[in-house]
LOBA-825576 format. One record per residue: x, y, z of N, C-alpha, C, CB in turn. Coordinates in steps of 0.02 Angstrom, whole numbers, plus 50000, padded with zeros to 5 digits. Last residue first. Glycine has a CB too. Layout:
<rs>
XYZXYZXYZXYZ ...
</rs>
This chain:
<rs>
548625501254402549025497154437549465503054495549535492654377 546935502554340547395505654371547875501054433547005511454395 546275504254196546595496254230546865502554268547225488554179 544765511254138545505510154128545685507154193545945517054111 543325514854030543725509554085544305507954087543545503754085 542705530553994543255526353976543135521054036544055530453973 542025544453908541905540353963542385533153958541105538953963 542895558053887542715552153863542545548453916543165549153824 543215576653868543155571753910542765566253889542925574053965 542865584353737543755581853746543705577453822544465590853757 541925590553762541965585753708542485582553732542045588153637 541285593553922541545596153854541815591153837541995602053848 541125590054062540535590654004540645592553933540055595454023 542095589454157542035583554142541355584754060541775578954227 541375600554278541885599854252541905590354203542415601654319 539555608154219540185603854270540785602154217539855595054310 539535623554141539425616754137540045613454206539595614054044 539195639254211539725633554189539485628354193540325632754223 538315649654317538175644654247538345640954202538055645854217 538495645954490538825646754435538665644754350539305643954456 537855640354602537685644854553537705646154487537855648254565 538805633254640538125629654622537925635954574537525627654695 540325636954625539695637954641539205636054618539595642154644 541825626254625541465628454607540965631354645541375625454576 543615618954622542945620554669542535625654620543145624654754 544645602454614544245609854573543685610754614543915609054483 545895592854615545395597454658545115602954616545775600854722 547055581554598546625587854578546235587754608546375589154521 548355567754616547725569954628547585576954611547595568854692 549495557054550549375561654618548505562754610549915570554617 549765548354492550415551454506550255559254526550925550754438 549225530754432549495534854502550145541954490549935527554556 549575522954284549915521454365549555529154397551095521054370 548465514054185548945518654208548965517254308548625527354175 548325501854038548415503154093548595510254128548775499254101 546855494053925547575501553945547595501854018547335511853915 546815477853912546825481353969547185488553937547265476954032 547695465953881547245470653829546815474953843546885467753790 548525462753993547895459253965547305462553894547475458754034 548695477854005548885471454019548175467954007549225470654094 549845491053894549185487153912549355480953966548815483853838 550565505353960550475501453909549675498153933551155496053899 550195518254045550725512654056550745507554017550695509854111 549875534454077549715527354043550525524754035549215528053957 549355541654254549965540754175549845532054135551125541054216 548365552254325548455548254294549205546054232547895549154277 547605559054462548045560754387548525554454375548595568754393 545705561054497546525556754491546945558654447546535549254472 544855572354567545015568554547545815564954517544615569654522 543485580754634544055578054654544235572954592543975574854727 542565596754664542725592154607543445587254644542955597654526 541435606254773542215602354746542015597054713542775599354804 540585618054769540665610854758541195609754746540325607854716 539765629954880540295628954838540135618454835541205632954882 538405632554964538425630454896539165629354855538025635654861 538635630455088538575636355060538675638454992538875639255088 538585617155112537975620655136537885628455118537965619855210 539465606554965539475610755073538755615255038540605619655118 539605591454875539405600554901539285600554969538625604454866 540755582854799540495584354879540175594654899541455581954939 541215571454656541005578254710540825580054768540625580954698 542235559554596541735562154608541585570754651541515556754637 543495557254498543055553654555542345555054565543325555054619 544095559854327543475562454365543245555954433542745563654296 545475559054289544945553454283544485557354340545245544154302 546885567154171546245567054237545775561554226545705574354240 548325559354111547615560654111547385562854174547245555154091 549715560954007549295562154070548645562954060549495567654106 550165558053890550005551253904549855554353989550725544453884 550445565753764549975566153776549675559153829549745567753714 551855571553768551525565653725550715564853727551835558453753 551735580853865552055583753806551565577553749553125583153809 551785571153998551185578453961551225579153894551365586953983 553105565053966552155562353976551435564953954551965562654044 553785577353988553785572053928553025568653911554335565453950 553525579954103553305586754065553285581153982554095595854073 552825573354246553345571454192553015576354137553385562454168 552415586054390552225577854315552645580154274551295576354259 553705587954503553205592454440553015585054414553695599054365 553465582954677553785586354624553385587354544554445582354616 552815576154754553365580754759553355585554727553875578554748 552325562454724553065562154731553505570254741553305558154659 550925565154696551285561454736551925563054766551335556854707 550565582154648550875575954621551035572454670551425576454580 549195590354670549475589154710549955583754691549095588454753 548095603954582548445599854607549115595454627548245598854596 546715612954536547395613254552547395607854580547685618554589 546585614254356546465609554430547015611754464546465600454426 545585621654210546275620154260546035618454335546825627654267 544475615754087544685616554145545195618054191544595613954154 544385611053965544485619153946544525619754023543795624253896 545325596553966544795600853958544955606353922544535602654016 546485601754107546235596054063545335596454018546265589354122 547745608054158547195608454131547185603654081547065614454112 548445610354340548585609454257547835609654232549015601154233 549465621354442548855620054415548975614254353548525627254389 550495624254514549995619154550549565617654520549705620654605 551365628154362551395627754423551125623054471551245632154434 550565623154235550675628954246550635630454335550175632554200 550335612454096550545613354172550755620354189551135608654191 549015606654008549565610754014549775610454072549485616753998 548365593153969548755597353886549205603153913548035602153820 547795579454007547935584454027548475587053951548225583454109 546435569153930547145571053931547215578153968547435571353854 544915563554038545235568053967546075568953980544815577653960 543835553354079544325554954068544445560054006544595549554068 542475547954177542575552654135543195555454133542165556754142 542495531054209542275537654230542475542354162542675540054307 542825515054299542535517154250542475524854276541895513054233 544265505854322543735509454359543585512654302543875513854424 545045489554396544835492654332544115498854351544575485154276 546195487954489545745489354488545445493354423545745491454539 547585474954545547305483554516546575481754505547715487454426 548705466254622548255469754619548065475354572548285471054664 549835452554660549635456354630549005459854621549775454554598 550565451354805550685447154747550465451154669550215439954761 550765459154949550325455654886550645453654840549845459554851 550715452755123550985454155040550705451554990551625452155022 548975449655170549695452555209550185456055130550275443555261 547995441655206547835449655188548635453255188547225454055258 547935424255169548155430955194547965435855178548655432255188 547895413955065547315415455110547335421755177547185408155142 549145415854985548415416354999547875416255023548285415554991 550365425855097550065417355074549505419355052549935410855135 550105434254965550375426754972550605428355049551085423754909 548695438354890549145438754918549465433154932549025441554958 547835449954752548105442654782548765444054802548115436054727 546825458354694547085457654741547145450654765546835461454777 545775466654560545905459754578546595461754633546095454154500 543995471554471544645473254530545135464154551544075477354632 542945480654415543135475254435543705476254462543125470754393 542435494454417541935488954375542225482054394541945489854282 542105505554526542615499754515542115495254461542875494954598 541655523154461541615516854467541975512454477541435515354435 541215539854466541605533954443541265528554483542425534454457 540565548354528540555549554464540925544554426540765555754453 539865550854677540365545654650540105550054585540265535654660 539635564054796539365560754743539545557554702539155563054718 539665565654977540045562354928539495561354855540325554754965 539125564755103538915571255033539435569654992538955581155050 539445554855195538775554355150538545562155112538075551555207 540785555955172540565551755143539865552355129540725547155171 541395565355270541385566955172540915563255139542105564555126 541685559555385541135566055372540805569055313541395571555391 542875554455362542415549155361541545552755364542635544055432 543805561455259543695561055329543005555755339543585569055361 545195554255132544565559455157544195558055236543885558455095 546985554555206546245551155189545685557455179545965545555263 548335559555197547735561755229547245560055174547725569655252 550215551455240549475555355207548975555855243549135552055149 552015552355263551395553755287550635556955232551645558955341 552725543755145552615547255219551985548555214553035554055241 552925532255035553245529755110553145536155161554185527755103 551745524954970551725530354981552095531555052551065532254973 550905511654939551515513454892551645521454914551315512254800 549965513955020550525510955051550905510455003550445505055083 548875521054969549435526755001549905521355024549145532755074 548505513154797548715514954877549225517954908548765510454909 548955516854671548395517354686548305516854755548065513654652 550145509354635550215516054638549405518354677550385519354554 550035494154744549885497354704549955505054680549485495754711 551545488854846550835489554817550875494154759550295492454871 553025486054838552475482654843551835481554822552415483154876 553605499154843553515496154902553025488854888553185501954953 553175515254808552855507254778552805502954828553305502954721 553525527254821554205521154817553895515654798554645518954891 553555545754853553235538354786553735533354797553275540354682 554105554254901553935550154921553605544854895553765551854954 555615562954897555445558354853554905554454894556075554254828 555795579254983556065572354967555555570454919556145566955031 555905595154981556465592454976556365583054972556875595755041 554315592955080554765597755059555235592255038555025603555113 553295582255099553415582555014554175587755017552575587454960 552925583155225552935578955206553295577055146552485578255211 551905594955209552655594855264553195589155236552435591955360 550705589855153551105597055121551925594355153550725607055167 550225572655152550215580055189550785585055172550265579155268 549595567254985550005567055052550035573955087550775564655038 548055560554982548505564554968548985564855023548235570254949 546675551254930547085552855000547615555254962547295546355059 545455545154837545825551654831546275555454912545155557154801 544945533554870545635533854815545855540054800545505530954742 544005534654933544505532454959545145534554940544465526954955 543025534454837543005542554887543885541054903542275542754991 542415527554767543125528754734543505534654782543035531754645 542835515954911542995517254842542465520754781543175510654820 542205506754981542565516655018542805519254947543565516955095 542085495954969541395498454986541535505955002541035494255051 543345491054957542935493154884542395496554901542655487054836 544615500055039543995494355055543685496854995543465494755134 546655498055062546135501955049545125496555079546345503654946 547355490955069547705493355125546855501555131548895496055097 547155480354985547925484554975547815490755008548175486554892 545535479054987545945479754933546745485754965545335483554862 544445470855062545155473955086545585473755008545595468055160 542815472255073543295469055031543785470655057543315470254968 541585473655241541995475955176542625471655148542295482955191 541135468855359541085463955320541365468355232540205460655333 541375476055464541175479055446540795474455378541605484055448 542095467655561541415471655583541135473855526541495478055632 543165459855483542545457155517542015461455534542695454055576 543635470755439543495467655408542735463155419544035465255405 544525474455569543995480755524543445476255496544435485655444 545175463255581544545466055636544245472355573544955470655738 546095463755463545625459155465545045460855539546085451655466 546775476855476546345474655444545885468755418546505476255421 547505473655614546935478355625546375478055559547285486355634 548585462755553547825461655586547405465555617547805457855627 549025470555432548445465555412547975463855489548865457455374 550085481055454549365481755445548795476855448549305483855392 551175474455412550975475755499550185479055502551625482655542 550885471155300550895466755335550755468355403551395464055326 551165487855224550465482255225550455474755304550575476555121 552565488155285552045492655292551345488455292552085498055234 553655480055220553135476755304552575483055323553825475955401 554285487455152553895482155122553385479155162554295477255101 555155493955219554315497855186553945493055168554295503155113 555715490255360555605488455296555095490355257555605483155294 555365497755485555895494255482556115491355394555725488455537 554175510455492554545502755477555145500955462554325499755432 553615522455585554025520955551554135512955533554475524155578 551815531155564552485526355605552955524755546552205517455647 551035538255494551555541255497552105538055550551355547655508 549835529655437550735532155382551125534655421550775538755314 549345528155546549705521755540550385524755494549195515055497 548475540555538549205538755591549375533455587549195539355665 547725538755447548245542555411548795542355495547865552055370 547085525655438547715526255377548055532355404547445527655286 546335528255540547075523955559547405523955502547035515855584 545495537255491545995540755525546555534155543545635545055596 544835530955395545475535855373545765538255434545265542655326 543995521455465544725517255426545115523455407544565511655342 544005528255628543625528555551544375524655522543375538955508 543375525555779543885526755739543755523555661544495523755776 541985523455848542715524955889543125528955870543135520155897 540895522655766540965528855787541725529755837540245530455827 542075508455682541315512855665541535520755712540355507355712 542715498355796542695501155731542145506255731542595495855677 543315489455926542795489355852542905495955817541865488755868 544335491756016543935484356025543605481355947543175485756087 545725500955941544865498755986544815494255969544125501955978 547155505955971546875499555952546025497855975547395494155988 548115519355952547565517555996547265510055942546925525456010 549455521755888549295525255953548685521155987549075533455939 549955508255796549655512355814549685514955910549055509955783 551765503455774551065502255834550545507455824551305503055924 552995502455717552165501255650551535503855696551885489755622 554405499955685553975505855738553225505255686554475516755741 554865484655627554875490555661554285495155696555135493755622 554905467355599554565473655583554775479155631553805472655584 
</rs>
């Protein structure tokens, strides 16, 4: 394995150091093999584990989920390259994500309002009884989906809504994908501040056939919509053309 060392290793967990801040300076060491990303990870995530007694899903925790699942990569990060590679994991973890990201902060969590769900989930590694390479994982999550229908720069729209947002890899969503109608938003959830704006967060999505009779999609970045409490607009997610759905995310 290569350059993986975190800067700081505590004893425990909790008020020291938050699982997002070692995701987001663990992304930015280097490895020797992307594939050893997760692995050099496993034994800070088995101490997390123990204190905290949470699931370890692929570099992520079900008990941080769905807040979790919205880490993005950092702006600097995206000029001029490709950072979507897989690597292994899931599109759904930043360790299919070879630079640098940013977790939500561990300050988010208790004004966090879920609007989704894991309804089930599966992660296996080999060796099995390991936390190390996986073998195979996704997560079936329940919420309020609608097709995206336009792109227009940072923005797209899904709904009668536009989001702005952030593609994994860089670069524009597949305009084909769009075109067919196989991008979606999946509504996470919300977080109001004290001066009444609300953010909206959620996943952008591409369908991938079925598994198991399963619809599947992959990962291919994230949205953001802000609002005023005030405001007499229905929340985002309340017009016809959003469905409440369970979709497999690999």
């Amino acid at each position: 394995m290569g350059k993986a060392r975190l800067l700081r290793v505590p004893d425990a967990f909790g008020s020291e150091i938050s699982w997002s801040s070692t995701v987001a300076e663990f992304s930015k060491r280097e490895v020797t093999f992307e594939r050893d990303r997760l692995p050099a990870l496993a034994g800070l995530a088995a101490r997390y584990r123990e204190v905290t007694g949470y699931t370890y899903l692929a570099g992520l925790w079900l008990e941080e989920m769905p807040l979790s699942l919205m880490w993005r990569p950092v702006p600097r990060t995206l000029h001029n390259q490709q950072g979507l590679a897989n690597h292994g994991a899931p599109s759904w973890s930043w360790a299919s994500f070879n630079k640098t990201v940013h977790s939500p902060h561990s300050s988010v969590v208790q004004k966090f309002a879920a609007r989704s769900c894991i309804a089930s989930f599966c992660c296996r590694y080999n060796p099995p009884d390991s936390i190390s390479t996986i073998e195979e994982a996704w997560i079936d999550i329940g919420g309020r989906a609608a097709v995206v229908t336009e792109r227009r720069d940072h923005k797209i729209k899904a709904g009668d809504t536009w989001w702005y947002s952030t593609p994994d890899n860089g670069d524009r969503y597949p305009e084909k994908a769009i075109a067919q109608a196989n991008v979606y938003l999946l509504i996470l959830g919300s977080v109001g501040r004290s001066d009444g704006l609300i953010s909206y967060g959620s996943l952008v999505l591409q369908g991938c056939g079925l598994n198991d009779g399963h619809p599947c999609v992959r990962r291919l970045g994230v949205a953001r919509l802000s609002r005023r409490e005030a405001e007499q607009s229905p929340p985002p997610g309340s017009d016809p053309s959003w469905q409440q759905r369970v979709i497999r995310l690999i």
